[in-house]
N, C-alpha and C positions, 0 to 999 in steps of 0.2 A: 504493500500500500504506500503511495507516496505523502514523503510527512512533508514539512511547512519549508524544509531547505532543498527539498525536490522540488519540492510544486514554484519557490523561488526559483534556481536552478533555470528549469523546464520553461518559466518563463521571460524568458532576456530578450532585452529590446532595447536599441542604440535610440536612448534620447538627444535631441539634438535641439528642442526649445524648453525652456525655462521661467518661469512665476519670478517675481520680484524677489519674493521672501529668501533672506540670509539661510547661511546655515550657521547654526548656534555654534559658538566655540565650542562648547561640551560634549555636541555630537561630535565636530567635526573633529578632537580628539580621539574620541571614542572610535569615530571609525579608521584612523589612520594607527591607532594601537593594531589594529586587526592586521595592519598590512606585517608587524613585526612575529604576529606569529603565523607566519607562510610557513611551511619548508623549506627550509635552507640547505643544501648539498655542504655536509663536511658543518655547519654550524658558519660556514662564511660568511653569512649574512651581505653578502655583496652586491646592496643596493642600496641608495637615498631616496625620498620622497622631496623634492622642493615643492611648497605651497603658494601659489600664486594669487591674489586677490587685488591687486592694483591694476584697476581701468586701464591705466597705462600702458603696464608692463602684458597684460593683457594683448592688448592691443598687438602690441609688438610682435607677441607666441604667434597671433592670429595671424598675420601677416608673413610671419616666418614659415607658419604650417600651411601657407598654400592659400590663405585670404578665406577659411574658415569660419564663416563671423560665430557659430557658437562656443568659438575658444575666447572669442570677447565677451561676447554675452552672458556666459555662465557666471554665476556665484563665485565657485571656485577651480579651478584648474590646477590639476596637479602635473608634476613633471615627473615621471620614475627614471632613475639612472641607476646600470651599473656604477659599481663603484669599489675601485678597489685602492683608491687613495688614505680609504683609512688604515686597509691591510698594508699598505707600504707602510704606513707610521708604527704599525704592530710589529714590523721586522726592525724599522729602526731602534723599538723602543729595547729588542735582544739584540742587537746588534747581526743581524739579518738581512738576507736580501731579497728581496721580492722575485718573485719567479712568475711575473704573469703574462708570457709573451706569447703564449700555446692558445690556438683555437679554444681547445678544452675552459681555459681560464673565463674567455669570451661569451662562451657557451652557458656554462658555471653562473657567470654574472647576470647573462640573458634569461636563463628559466628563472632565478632568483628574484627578479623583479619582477618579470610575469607573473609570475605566482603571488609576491605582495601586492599587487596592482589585481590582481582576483580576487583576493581577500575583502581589498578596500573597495572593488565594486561590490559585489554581495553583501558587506557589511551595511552599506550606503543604500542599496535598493532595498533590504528589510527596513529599516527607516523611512521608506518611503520617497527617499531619493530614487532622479535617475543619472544616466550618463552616458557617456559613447566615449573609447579608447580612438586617441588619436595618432595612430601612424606617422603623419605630418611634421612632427613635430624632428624627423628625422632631417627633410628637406633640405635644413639649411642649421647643419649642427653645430659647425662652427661660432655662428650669430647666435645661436642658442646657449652654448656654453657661455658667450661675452655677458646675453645678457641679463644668466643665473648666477654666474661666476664662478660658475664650474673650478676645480681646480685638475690638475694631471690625473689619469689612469679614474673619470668621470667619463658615463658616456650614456647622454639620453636616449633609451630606449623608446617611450610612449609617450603620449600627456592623457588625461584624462580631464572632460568636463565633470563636473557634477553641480546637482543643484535638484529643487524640485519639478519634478514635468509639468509643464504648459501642452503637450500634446496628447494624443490617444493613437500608438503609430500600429501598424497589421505587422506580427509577426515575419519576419523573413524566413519563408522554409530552409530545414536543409536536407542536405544528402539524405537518399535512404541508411537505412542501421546497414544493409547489408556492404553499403560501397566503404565502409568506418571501420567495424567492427568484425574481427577474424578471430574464427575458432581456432586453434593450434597452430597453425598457420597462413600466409595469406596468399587470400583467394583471387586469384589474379580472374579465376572464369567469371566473377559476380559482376566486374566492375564494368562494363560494354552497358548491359541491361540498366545495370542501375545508373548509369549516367545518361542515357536516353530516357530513361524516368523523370532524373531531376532536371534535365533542360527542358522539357515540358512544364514540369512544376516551379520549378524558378522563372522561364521564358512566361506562363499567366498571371505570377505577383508580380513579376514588372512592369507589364501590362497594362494590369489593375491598379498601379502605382503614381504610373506617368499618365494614365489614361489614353493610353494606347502611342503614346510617342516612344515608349521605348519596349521593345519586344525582343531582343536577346534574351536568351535564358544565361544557366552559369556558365556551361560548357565554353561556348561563345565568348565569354567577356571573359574569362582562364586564360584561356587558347590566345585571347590579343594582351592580356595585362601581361602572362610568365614568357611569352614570347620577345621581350626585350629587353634590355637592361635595365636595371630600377638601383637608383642612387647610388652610382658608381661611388660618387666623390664619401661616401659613407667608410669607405677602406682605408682611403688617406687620411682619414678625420681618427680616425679610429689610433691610426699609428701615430699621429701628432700627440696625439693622448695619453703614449706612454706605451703604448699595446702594439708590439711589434709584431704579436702575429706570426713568429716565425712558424 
């Protein structure tokens, strides 16, 4: 039977407008404690939260992420970054050296933060909050690090709106279970079918969406998004950063 963090779970939906109303210090405590206890690989806890609330500075994210205006608009805006600026200060503090220049360390950093940036959406949408995870905020990381003040071996993963919904938006279907989800091992025969499934199924909520101006389904808009390059300069930002990636 599904209890109240399923049936939460089960129901996510990227809000993208927002009510005047603040969000209280005390929640918004409350929900960013959540993000500290994620899972963390090894106890590294290798990620920040910066919390954004100045129109301004606002303004600025919005503009960085691609001209966004619900990164201006929201309440609050978070920023999740890898972060292993503090682990270098931990080796300094033994007289140690930091070893984080392996994919793995990048890796490590990245589910790290996903995961506390999961926490503090769910924690957020039981209160009644909602939000939508901003990719965007990768575009132009450089600008982004100047204008959080990121320090070395920081590296913006996502931002996050939150605040309370002004909308009522339709669910975005997804995949069938079978095209996700493998018994012992994976089923490379399931995935044909079920992907002609859900470009039907996705191709009529878009549909339904745009009111008929846009009718691609997933497959369609996959096939042209993974078909090019997407934020080269994200590798050099990455190595300026301290993270050599070797």
């Amino acid at each position: 039977m599904p209890t109240e963090v399923t049936k939460l779970i089960l129901s996510h939906r990227s809000i993208r407008k927002f009510t005047d109303q603040p969000i209280a210090n005390e929640l918004l405590e409350e929900i960013l404690s959540c993000a500290q206890w994620a899972p963390s690989s090894h106890n590294v806890q290798a990620y920040s939260v910066i919390v954004v609330r100045s129109p301004e500075t606002k303004q600025t994210l919005s503009a960085l992420a691609g001209n966004q205006r619900w990164v201006a608009e929201c309440p609050v805006f978070l920023v999740f970054c890898a972060d292993y600026y503090r682990l270098e200060k931990a080796c300094e503090m033994h007289g140690q050296t930091l070893a984080a220049d392996e994919v793995e360390s990048l890796l490590v950093g990245a589910v790290d933060t996903a995961l506390a940036a999961e926490n503090v959406l769910l924690a957020a949408r039981s209160h009644g909050l909602g939000g939508v995870m901003i990719g965007g905020i990768r575009n132009n990381p450089r600008d982004v690090a100047t204008v959080l003040g990121l320090p070395k071996l920081t590296i913006p993963i996502m931002g996050m709106c939150l605040g309370y919904p002004a909308q009522d938006v339709e669910q975005k279907p997804r995949m069938p279970k079978r095209a996700v989800i493998h018994e012992e091992r994976y089923q490379t025969e399931t995935i044909p079918d079920a992907l002609e499934e859900y470009e039907r199924a996705s191709s009529e909520y878009y549909s339904r969406r745009s009111q008929g101006k846009r009718t691609e389904g997933w497959t369609m808009q996959m096939a042209d998004y993974v078909s090019k390059p997407r934020r080269a300069h994200v590798t050099p930002f990455i190595k300026e950063q301290g993270m050599r990636l070797t």
